[in-house]
C-alpha positions as CSV (number, residue, x, y, z in Angstrom):
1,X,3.8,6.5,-10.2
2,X,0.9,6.1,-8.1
3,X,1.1,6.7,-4.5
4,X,-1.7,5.8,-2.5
5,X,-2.3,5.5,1.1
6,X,-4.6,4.4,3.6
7,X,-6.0,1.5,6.2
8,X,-6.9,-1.9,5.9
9,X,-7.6,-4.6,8.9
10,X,-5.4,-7.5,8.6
11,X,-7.6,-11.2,8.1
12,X,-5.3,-13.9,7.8
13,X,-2.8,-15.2,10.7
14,X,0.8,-13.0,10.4
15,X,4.2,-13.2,11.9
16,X,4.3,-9.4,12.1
17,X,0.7,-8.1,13.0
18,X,-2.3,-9.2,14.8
19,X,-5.0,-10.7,13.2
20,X,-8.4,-8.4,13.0
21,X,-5.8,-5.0,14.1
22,X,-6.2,-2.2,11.6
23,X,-2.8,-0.3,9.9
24,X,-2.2,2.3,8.2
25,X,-0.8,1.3,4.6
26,X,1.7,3.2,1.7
27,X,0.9,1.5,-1.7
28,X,2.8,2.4,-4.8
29,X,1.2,1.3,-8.6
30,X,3.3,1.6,-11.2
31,X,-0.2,2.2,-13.8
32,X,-2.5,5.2,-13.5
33,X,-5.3,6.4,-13.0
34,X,-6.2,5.3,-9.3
35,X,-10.0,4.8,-10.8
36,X,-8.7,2.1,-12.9
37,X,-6.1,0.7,-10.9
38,X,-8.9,0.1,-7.5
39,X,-9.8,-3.4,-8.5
40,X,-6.3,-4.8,-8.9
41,X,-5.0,-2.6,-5.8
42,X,-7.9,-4.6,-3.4
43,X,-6.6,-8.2,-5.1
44,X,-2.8,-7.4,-4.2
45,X,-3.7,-6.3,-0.6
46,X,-6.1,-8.8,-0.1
47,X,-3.7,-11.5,-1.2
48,X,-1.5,-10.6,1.4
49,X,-4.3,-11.1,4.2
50,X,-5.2,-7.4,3.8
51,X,-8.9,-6.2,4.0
52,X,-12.0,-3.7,4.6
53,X,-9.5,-1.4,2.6
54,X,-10.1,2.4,3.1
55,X,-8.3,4.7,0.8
56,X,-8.1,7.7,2.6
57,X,-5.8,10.3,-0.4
58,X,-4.2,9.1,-3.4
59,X,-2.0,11.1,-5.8
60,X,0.8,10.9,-8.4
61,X,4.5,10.9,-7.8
62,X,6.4,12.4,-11.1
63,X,10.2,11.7,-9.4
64,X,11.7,9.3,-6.9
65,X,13.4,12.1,-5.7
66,X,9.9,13.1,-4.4
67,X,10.0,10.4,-2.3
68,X,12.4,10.8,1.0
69,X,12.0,7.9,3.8
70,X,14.1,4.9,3.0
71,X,11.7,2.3,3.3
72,X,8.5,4.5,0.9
73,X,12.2,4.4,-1.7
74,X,12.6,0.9,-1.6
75,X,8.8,0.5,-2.0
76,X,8.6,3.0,-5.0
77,X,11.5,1.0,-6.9
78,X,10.2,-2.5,-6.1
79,X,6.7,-1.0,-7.8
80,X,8.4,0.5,-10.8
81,X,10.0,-3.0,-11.3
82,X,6.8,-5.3,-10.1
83,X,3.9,-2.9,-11.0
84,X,2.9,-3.0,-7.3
85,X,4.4,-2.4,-3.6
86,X,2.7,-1.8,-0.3
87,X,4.1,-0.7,2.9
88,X,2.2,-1.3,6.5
89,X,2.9,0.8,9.5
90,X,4.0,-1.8,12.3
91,X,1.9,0.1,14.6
92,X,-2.0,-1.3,14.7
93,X,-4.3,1.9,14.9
94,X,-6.3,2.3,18.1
């Protein structure tokens, strides 16, 4: 499983978050490599109202039980089953 993380700056109107406030993202991709995965990674986030994307580290997960906070778990198995999940920290970045 791909783990990727990074920021992106939220562009459409949202319950949650803030138009135009930037957040830190944890995006899991159930098909590797990163280098082929980048165009399809920008359509899911950007389909959610997520852009100006900025991958900051990317890497490969062998074992859920690599994985340790609750919500990144229930991300990881949502992507093994969907292909794709993404997790945004509710705090904007200043």
């Amino acid at each position: 499983m791909l783990i990727i993380n990074g920021t992106a700056e939220l562009i459409q109107d949202n319950q949650e978050f803030t138009k135009g406030t930037r957040h830190e993202f944890t995006m899991f991709s159930r098909e590797m490599p990163f280098e082929q995965q980048v165009t399809q990674i920008e359509a899911y986030l950007v389909k959610r109202g997520w852009d100006n994307i900025e991958v900051l580290s990317n890497g490969v997960i062998e074992n859920a039980k690599e994985v340790t906070h609750n919500i990144l778990q229930q991300a990881f198995e949502k992507a093994k089953k969907e292909g794709f999940a993404v997790t945004i920290n509710n705090q904007p970045l200043t």
